[in-house]
N, C-alpha and C positions, 0 to 999 in steps of 0.2 A: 296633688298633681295639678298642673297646668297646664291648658291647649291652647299652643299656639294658633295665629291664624291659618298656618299651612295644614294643621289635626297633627303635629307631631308633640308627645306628650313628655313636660318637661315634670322632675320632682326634684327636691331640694336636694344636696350632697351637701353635709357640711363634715370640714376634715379635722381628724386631731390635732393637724399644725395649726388650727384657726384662722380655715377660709373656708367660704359657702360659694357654694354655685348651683345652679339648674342646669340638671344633667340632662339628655337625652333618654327617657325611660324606653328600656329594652333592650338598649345596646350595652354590649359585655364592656365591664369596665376593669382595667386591672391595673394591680399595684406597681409603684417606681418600679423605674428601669435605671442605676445609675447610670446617673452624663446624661440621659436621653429624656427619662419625665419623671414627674411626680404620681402623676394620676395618668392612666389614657381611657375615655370611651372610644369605641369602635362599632363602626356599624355589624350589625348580624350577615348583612346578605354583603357589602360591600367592602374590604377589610380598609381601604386607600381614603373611605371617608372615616373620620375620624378626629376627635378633639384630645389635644393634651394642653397639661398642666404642667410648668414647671418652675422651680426659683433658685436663686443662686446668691450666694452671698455679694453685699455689696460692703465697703466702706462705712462707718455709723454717722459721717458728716454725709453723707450721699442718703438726702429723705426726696427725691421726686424724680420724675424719669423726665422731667427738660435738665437734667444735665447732660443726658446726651445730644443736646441741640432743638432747633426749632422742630416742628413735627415734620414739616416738609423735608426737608434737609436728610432728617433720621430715614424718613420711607426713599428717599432717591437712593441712600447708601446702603438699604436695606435690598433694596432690589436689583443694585446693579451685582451685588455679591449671589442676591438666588439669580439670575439671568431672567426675569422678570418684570414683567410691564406693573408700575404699581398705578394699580387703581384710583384709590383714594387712600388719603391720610389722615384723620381725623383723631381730634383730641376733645376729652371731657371730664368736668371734675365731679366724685360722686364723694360725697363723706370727704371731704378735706384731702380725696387721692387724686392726683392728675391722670390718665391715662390717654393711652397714644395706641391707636386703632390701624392698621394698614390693611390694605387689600390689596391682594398680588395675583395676575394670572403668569403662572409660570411658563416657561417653552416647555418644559416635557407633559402640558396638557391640563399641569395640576392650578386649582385654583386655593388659594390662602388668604386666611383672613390671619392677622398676626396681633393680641394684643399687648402692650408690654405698662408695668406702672412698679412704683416702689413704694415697697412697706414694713416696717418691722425688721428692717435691716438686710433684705432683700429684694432682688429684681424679681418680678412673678410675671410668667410670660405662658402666654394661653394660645395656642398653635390649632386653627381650627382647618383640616384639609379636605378635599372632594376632586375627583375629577372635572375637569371646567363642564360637560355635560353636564353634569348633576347639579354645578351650582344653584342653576333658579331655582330648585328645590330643597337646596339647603339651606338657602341664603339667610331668608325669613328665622330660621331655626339657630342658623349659628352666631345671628346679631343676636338675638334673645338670649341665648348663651353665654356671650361672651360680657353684655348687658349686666346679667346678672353676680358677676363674677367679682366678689370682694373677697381683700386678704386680710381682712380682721373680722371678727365676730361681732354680731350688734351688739 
């Protein structure tokens, strides 16, 4: 296990479709829902904060998520469809994957961190949510999370 700077305890999850991520240790995790996720943790005391996992088939000439455009560009279209102010947009490449990062404070309150990247012939998109009150104290926990989150095995 791992403690973050905020003392929230992460441990490793890695999935039979081969991906790893640092989970949220404590919070109840449960299997696909189809259309909706792959994976979801959820908090114990809160059920609205909460992180999923999900991927969808892409095309097999379609290997990076700038095909969907500049990163900026993606987060403005991304948030005028939630009705949401996007925070930040950031992109980074980890192991030869591109990923695209967004941060959304929504109008109904909710704050979202979004992050999307392609691998293995699929889009893998990681939906991490909380009520905007809560964010400062998830914030730290759900970068480390999403951070952590590769869709192939080492």
């Amino acid at each position: 296990k791992v403690t973050t700077r905020m003392g929230g305890l992460l441990e490793k999850y890695q999935d039979s479709r081969g991906w790893t991520i640092m989970a949220p240790s404590g919070w109840n995790k449960f299997d696909g829902e189809v259309g909706a996720y792959d994976v979801k943790w959820q908090d114990l005391v809160d059920p609205s904060t909460n992180i999923k996992v999900s991927s969808t088939p892409v095309k097999s000439t379609t290997t990076s998520v700038d095909i969907l455009g500049p990163v900026e560009d993606v987060g403005a279209s991304l948030a005028s469809k939630r009705n949401a102010k996007l925070v930040a947009a950031l992109e980074r490449q980890t192991d030869g994957i591109l990923f695209y990062t967004f941060d959304f404070a929504l109008d109904d309150g909710t704050h979202q961190l979004l992050q999307l990247c392609v691998n293995k012939g699929r889009i893998w998109s990681l939906d991490a949510n909380t009520k905007e009150k809560r964010y400062a104290k998830t914030k730290d926990l759900y970068y480390n999370v999403l951070g952590s989150f590769m869709p192939k095995l080492a």
